[in-house]
MIBA-373993 format. One record per residue (C-alpha): x, y, z; residue number from 1. Coordinates in pm, 1 decimal. Layout:
N
ATOM / xx / yy / zz / k
ATOM / X / Y / Z / NUM
...
***
This chain:
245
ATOM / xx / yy / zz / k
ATOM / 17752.9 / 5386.2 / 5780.0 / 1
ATOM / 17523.1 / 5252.3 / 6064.9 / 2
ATOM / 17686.7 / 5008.8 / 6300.6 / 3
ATOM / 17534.8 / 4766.3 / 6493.6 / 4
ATOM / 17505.6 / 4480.6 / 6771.9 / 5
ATOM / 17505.1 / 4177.6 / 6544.7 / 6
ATOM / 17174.2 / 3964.7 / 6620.3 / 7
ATOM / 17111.3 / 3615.6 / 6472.4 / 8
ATOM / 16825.5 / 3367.0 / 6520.6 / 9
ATOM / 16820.9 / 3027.1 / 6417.4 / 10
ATOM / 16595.1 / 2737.4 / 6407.5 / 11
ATOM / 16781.2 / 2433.8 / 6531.9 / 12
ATOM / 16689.2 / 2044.7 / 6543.9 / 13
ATOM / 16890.3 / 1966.1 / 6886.8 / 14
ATOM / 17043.9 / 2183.7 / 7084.1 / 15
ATOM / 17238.5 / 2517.3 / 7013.9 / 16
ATOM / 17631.3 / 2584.1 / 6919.6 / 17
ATOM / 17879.0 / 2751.6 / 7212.6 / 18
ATOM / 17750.7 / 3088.3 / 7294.3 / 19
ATOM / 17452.7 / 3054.8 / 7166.3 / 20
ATOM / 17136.9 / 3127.5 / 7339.3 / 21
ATOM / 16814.2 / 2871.3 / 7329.0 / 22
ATOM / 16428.1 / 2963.9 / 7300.6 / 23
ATOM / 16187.1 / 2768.6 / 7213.5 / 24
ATOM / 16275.5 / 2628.7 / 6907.2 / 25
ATOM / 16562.1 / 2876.2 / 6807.3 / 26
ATOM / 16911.7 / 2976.1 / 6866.2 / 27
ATOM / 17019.6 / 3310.9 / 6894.5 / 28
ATOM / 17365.4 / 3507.8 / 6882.8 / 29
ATOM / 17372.3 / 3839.2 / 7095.6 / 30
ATOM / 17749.9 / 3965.2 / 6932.3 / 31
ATOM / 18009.4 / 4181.3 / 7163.0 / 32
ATOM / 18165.6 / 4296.4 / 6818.0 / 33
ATOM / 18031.8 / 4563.3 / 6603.9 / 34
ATOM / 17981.1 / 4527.0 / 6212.7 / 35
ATOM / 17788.2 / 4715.8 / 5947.0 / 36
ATOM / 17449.7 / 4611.8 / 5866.8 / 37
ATOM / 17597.7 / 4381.5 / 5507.4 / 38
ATOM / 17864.7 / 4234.4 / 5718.8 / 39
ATOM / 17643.6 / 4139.8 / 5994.4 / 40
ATOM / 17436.9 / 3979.8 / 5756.5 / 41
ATOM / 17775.1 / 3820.9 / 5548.5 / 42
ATOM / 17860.4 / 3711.5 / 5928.6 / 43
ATOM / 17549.6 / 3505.3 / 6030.7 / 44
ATOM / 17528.8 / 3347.4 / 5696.2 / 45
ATOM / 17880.9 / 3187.3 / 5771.0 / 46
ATOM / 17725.9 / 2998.0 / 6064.3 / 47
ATOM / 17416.4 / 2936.9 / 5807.5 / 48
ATOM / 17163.4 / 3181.2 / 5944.9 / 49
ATOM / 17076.7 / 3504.5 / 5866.4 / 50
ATOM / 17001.0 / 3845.8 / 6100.0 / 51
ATOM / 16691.8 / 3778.8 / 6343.8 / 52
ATOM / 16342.3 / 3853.3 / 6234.8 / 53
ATOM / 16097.6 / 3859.5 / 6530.9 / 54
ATOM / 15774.9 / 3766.5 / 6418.6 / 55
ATOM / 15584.0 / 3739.2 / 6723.4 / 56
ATOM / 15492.7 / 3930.9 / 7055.0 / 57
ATOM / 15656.9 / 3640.2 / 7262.7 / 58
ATOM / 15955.0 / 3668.3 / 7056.5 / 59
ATOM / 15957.6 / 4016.5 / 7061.2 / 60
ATOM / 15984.1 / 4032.2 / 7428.3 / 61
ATOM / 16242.4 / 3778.7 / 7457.4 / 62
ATOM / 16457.0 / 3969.3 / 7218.1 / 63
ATOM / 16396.6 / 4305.6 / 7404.1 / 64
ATOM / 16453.2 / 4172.1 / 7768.1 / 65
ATOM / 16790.8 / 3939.7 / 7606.2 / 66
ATOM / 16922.8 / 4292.3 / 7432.1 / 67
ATOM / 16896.8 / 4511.2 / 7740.2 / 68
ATOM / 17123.6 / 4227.1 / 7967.5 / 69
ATOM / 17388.4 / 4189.1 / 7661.2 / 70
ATOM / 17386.5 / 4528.6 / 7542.1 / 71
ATOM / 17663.7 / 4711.7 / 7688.0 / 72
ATOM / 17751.3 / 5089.3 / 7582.9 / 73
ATOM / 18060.4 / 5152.3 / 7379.9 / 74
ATOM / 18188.2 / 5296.0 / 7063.7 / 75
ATOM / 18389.2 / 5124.3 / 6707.6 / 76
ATOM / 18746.4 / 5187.0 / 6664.7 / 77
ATOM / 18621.7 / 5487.1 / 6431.6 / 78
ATOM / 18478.1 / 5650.9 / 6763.3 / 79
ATOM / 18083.5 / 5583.9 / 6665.5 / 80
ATOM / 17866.0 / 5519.7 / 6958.4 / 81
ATOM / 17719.2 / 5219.5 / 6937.2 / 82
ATOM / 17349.1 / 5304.7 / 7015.1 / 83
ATOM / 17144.1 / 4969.1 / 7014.9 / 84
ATOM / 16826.2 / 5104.5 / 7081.5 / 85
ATOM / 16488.7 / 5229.7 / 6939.4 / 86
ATOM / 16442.7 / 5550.8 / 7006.2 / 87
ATOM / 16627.8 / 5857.9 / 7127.2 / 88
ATOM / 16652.0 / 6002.3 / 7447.2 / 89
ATOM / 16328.8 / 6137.2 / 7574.5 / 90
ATOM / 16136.4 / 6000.8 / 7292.9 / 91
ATOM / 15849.2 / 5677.2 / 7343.7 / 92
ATOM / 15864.0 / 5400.3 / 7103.0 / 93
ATOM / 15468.3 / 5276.8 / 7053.4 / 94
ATOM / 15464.9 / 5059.1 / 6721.5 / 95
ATOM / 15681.9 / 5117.4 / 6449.6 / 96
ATOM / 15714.6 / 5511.1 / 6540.2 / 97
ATOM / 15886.8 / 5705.3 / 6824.3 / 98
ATOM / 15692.8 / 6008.2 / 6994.2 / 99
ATOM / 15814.8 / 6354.1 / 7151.9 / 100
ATOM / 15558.6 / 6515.6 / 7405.8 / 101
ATOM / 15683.6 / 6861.1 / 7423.5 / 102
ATOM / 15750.7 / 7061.7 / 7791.2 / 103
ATOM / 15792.3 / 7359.0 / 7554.6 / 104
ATOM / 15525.7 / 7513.7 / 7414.9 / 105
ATOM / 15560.1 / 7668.8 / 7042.8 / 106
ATOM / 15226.1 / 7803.0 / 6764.8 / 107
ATOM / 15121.3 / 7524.2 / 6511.7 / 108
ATOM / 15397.7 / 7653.6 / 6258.9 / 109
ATOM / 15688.9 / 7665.1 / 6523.0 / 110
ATOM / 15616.2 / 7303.9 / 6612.2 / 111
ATOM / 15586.0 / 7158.4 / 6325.2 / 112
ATOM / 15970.9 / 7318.7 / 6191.7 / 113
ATOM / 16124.3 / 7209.1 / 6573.8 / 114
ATOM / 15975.3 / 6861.6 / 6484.1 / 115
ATOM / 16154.6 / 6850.7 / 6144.6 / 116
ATOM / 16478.3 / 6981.7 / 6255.9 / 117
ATOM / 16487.6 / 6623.6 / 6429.6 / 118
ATOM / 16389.4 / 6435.9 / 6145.4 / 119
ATOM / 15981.1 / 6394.5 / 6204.0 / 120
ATOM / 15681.3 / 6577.6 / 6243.7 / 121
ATOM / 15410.5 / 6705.4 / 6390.8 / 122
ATOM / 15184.2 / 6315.6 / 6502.5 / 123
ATOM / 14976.0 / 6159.9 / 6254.3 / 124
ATOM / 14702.5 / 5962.8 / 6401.4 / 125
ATOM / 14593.1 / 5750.9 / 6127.5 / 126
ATOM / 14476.1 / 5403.8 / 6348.5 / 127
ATOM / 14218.1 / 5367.4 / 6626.7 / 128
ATOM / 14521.8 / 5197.2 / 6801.0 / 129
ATOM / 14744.5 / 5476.0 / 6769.2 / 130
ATOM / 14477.3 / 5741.2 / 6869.0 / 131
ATOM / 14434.3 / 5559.1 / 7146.7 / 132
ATOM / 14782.0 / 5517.8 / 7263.8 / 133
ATOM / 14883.8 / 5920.1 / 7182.5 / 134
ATOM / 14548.1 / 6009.4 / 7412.3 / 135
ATOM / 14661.6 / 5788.4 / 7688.4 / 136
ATOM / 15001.2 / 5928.2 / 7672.8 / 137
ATOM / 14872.2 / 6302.5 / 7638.8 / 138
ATOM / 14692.0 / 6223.5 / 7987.1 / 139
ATOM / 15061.6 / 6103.3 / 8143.1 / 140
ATOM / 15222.5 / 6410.8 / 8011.5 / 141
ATOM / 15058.2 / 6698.6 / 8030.9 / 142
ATOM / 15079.4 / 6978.1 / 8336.9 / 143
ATOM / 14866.7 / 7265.6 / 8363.8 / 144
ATOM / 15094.4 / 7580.5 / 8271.7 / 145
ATOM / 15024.5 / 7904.5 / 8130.9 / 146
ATOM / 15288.9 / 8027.2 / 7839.6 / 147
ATOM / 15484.9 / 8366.4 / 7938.5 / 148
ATOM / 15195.6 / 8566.1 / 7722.1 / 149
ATOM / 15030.0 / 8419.9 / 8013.7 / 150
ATOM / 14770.5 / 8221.0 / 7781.1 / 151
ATOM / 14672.4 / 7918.0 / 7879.3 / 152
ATOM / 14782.5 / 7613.9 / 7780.5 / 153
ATOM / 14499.1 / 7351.1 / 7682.7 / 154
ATOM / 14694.4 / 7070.2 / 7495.9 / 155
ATOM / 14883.2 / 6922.6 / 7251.3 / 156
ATOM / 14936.6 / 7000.5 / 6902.1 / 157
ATOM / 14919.4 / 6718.1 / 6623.4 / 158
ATOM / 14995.4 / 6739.4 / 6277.1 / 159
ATOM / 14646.8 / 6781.7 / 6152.0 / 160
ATOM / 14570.8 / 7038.6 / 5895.8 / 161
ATOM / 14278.2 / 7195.4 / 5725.0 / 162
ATOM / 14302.6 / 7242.3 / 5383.2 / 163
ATOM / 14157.8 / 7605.4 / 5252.5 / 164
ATOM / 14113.9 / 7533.8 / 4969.2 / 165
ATOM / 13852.7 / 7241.2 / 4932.8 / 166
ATOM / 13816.0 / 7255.2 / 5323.6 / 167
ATOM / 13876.9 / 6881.0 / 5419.7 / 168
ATOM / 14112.0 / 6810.9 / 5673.3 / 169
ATOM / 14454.9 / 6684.2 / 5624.4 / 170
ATOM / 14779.9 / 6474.0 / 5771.4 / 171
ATOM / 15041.7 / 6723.4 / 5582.3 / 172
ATOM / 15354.2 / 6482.5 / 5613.5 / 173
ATOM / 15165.2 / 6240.8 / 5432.6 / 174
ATOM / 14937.8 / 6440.7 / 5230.9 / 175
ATOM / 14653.5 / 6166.8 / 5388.0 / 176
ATOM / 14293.2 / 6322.6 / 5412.5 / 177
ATOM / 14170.9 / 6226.3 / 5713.9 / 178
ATOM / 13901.9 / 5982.3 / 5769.0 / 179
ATOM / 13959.4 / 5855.1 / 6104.0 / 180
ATOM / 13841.0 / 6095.6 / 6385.2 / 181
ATOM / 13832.6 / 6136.6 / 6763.8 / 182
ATOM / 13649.9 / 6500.6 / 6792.1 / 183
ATOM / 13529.9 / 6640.1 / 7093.6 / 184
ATOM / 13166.1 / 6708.0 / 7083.6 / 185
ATOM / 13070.2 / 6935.8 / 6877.4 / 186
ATOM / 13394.0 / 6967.7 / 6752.8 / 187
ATOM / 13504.9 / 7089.3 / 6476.2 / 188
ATOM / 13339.9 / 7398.6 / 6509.8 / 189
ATOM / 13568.0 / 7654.5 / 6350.1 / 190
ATOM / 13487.0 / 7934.8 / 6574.7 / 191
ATOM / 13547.0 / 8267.6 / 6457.3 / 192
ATOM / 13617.0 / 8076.7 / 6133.1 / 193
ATOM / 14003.9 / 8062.6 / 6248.3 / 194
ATOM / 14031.5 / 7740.2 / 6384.2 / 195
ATOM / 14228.5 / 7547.7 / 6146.6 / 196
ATOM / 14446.3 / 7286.1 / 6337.7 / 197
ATOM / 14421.3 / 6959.0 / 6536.2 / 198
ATOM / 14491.6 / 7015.8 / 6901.4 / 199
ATOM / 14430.1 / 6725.9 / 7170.6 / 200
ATOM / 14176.8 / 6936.3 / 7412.9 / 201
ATOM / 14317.9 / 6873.4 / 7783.1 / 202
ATOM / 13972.5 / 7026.4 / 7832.6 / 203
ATOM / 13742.8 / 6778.5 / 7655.5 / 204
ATOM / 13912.9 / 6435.6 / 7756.1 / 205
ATOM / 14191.2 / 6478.4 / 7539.3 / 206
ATOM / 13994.3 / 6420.1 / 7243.7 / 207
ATOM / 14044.0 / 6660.1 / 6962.2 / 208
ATOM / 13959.9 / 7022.1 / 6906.1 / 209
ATOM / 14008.2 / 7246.4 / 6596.5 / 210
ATOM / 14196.8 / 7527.1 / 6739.3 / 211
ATOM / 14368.6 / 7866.5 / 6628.9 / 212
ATOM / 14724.4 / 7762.9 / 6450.6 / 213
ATOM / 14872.4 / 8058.7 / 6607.5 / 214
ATOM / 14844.1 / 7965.9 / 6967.2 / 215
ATOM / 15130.7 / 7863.1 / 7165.2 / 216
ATOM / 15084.2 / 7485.6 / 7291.2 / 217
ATOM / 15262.1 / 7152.7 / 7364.4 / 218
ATOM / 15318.0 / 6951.6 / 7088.0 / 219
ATOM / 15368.5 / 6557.6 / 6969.6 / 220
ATOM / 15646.7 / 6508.8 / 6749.0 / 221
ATOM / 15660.6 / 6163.9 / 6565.1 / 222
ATOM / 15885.0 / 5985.5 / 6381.8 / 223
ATOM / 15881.7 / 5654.2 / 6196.4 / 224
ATOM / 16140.3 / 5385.3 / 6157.6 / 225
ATOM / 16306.8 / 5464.3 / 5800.8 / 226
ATOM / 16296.0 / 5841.4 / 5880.1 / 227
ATOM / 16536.5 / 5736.0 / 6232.9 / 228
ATOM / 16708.1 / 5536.1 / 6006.5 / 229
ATOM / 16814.4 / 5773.5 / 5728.3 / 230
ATOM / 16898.8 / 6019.3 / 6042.3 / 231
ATOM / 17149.0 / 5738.9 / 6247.0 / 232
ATOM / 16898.1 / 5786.7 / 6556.9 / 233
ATOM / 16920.1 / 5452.4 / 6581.2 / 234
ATOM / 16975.9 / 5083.9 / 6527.3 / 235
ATOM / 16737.3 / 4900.6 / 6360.5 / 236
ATOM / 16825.9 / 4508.8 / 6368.0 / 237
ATOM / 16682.4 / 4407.6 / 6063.4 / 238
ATOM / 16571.2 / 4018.6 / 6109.0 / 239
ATOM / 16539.2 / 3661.2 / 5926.4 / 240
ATOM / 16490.4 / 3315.4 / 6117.3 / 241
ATOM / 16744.3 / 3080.4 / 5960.5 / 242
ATOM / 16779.7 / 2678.1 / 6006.3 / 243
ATOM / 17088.2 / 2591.4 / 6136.8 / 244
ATOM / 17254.1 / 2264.3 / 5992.8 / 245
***
């Protein structure tokens, strides 16, 4: 059973009850008790509200900035830790996803299972926005190594896939064809006629490169909000504005 910090909003016509928090034209409840995500919900609809929804980028930020002062680590009577936060350790939250940038390095294959055994895989980049935000990131991360073959290491791995059969290229979690690109010039190029995954080309402005599957190179993991969910890597807090009477 996921456990939360109980968050309610509420849209009030004067000024807000005891313990309450005011912005702009809402009230909002930052709980120091823990509750599943029904009774939370069973809880704020006593006081006439429901659990937050954040519907804008202001409110968003006022929410994040209010939940790191009242959030306080501890665990429930049952001895679950009470995790209040959006991604796991190590792992960037961009979006609705979270993201892994590897300091290992590991062939296509390998990277793909290590992603899975945490409950994601290999990044998708399916939105300008998100390409742009993974090659940003790639640029932040990566160091120059060399693996203990004493290859090279170029880049990142992503989940991109060709397909042998009909040759198109593919996001395999999803089973997406992929439409939206951000090749290298004159990538792809299949040389040798073995290059058949996506790699993010330290070499070429981190902008994609079709690459042998086999090589050993850092890799992206990603994973998206239900898949953290159904794994208990975190705490979503669910959200509706109420009006309070």
């Amino acid at each position: 059973m996921f456990r939360s910090l109980l968050l309610s909003a509420g849209l009030v016509c004067s000024i807000c009850p005891p313990e309450w928090q005011k912005h702009n034209s809402n009230c909002y409840f930052f709980s120091k008790e823990v509750l599943s995500w029904d009774g939370a919900q069973d809880y704020c609809q006593e006081f006439g509200g429901y659990l937050t929804e954040i519907t804008t980028r202001e409110e968003n930020s006022y929410i994040e900035q209010m939940s790191k002062q009242n959030y306080h680590p501890n665990r429930t009577t049952q001895g679950e830790y009470i995790y209040g936060l959006v991604c796991p350790p190590d792992w960037q939250h961009h979006d609705n996803s979270c993201y892994f940038f590897s300091n290992d390095t590991l062939p296509w294959d390998g990277a793909q299972e290590y992603c899975q055994e945490f409950g994601g895989y290999l990044a998708e980049l399916t939105t300008t926005e998100e390409n742009n935000y993974i090659e940003q990131m790639s640029k932040h991360y990566y160091h120059p190594n060399s693996t203990a073959q004493g290859d090279y290491i170029y880049g990142y791995w992503t989940g991109g896939e060709k397909n042998m059969t009909d040759g198109y290229w593919y996001w395999p979690s999803s089973g997406q064809k992929i439409t939206l690109t951000n090749w290298a010039y004159p990538e792809p190029n299949d040389l040798d006629g073995k290059e058949n995954c996506i790699h993010i080309n330290s070499n070429e402005g981190f902008k994609w490169n079709d690459y042998v599957c086999t090589q050993n190179e850092y890799f992206i993991c990603e994973k998206s909000k239900d898949i953290l969910n159904k794994y208990e890597m975190l705490i979503e807090i669910v959200a509706e504005s109420f009006e309070y009477h």
